[in-house]
C-alpha positions as CSV (number, residue, x, y, z in Angstrom):
1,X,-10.5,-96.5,-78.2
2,X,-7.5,-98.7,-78.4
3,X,-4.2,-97.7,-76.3
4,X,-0.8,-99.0,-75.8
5,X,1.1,-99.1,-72.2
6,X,4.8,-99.5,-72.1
7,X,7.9,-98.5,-70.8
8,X,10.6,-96.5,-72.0
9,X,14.0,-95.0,-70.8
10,X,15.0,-91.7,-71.8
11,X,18.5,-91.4,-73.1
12,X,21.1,-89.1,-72.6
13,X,20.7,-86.7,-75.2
14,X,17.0,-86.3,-73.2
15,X,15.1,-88.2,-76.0
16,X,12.5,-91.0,-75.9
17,X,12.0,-93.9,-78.3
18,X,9.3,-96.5,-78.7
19,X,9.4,-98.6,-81.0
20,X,6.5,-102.0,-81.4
21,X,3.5,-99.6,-81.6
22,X,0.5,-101.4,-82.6
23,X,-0.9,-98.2,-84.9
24,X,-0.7,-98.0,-88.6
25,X,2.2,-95.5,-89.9
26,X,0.6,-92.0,-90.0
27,X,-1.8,-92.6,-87.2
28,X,-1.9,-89.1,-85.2
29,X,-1.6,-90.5,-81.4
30,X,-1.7,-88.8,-78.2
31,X,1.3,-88.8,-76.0
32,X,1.6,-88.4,-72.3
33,X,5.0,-89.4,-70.6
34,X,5.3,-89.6,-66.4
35,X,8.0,-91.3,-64.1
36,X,7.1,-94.7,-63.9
37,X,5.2,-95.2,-60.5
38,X,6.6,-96.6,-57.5
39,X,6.0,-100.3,-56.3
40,X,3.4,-100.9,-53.9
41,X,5.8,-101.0,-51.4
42,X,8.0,-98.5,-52.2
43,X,4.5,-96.4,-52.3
44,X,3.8,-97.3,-48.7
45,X,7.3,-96.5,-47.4
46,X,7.0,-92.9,-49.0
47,X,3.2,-92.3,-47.7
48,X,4.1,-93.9,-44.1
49,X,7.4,-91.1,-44.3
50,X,5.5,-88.7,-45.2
51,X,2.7,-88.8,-42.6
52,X,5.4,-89.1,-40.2
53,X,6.9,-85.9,-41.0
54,X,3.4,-84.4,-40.9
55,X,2.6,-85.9,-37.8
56,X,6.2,-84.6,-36.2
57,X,5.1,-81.0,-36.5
58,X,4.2,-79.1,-33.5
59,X,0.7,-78.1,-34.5
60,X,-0.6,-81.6,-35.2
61,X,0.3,-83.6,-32.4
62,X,-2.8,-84.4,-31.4
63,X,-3.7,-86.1,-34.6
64,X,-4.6,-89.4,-35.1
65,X,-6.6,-91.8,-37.5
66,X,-9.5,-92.2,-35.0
67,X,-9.7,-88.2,-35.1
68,X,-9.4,-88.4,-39.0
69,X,-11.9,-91.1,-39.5
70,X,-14.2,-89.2,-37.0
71,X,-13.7,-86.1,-38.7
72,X,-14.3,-87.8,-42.3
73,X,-17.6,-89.1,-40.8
74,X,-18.6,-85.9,-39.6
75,X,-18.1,-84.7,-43.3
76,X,-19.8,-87.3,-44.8
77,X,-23.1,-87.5,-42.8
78,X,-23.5,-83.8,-43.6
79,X,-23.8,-84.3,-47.1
């Protein structure tokens, strides 16, 4: 199957328009439209501020990654 990736910015009026598609007019295509994703580093940032905030709370301040990884272990030896 042949597919296209590009970019896009919606426009006030809260429409989309791509233009350069490499399918012949009338082609039926399938659509699926998502915020473009973050930069590896601006991924990191969000996933290192998150886990902060998870580890901040009252219940879970024992956790760790040593207890994760154990506990990941555990789950995957009993498989």
């Amino acid at each position: 199957m042949q597919s296209f990736a590009t970019s896009a910015t919606v426009e006030s009026s809260g429409q989309l328009v791509i233009g350069g598609v490499p399918f012949a007019p009338g082609t039926l295509v399938e659509v699926m439209v998502s915020p473009r994703r973050k930069s590896p580093g601006e991924f990191a940032a969000a996933w290192h501020e998150v886990c902060h905030q998870l580890r901040s709370q009252p219940q879970l301040a024992g956790l760790d990654d040593d207890l994760l990884q154990r506990e990941i272990d555990q789950h995957r030896a009993a498989r």
